[in-house]
C-alpha positions in Angstrom: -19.3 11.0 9.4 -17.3 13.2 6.7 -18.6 11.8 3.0 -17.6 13.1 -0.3 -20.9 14.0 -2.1 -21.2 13.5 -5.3 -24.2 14.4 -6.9 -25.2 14.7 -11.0 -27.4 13.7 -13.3 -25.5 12.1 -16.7 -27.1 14.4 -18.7 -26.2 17.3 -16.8 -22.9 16.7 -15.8 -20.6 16.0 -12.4 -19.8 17.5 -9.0 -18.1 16.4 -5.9 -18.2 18.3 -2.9 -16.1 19.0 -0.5 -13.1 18.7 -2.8 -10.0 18.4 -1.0 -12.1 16.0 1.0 -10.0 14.9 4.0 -8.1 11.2 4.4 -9.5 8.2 5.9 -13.4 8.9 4.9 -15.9 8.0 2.6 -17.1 9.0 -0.8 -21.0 9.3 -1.0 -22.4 8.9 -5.0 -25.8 9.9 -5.5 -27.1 9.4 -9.0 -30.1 11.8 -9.9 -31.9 11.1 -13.2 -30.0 8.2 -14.4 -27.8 5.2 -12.8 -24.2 4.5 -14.2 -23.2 1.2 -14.6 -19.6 1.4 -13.3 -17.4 4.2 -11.5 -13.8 4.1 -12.3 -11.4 6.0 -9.7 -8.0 6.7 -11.3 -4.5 8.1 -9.9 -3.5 11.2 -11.6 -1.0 8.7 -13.8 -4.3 7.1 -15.0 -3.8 4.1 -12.9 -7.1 2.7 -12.5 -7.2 2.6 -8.3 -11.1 1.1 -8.1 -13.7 -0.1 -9.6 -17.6 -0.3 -8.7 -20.6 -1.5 -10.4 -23.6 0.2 -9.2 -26.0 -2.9 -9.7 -29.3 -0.5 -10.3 -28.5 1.7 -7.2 -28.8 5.1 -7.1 -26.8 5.8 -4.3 -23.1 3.8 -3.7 -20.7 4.3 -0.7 -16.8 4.3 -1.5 -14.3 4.1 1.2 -11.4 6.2 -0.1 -9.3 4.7 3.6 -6.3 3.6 2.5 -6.2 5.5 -0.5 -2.6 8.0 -0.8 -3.0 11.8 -0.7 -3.3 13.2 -3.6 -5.5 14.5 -7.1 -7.7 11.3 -8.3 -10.1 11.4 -11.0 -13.3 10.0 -10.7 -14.9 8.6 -13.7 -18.9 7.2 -13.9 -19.9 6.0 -16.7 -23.6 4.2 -18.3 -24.6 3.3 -21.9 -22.3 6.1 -24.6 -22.0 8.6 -21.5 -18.7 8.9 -19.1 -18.5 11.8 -16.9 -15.0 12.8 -15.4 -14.2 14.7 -12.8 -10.8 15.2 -10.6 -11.1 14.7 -6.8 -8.1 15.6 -3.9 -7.9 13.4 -1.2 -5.6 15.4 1.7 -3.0 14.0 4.0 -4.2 13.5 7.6 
């Protein structure tokens, strides 16, 4: 299956990979060094499209199906530290 990897540490900062990732897959978050308590994906209006809570896992799927082309931003977040980072989701 296609997945968006994400993979950072909150210290050390955010990457997703592939970026464009293609429509109608999944998002893979892998948290390294550090669990976030929430993930917050926004439209590029800063319309807040999801929300997760990452219960103590380091690792969270997120179906992005359903979810308009187009430039999102993805934001994790866990005590005083939010990490941010723009995503494109590509038209089938």
């Amino acid at each position: 299956a296609n997945h968006l990897v994400l993979r950072k540490r909150l210290t050390e900062g955010l990457t997703i990979s592939p970026n464009p990732v293609p429509c109608g897959t999944s998002l893979e978050a892998v948290f390294q060094g550090g669990v976030p308590l929430f993930i917050n994906i926004y439209d590029i209006t800063g319309r807040l499209i999801r929300h997760f809570d990452t219960e103590d896992s380091d690792q969270l799927i997120i179906e992005i199906t359903g979810m308009a082309p187009g430039t999102y931003i993805l934001r994790a977040g866990a005590g005083s530290t939010e990490l941010t980072e723009k995503f494109v989701v590509l038209a089938e």
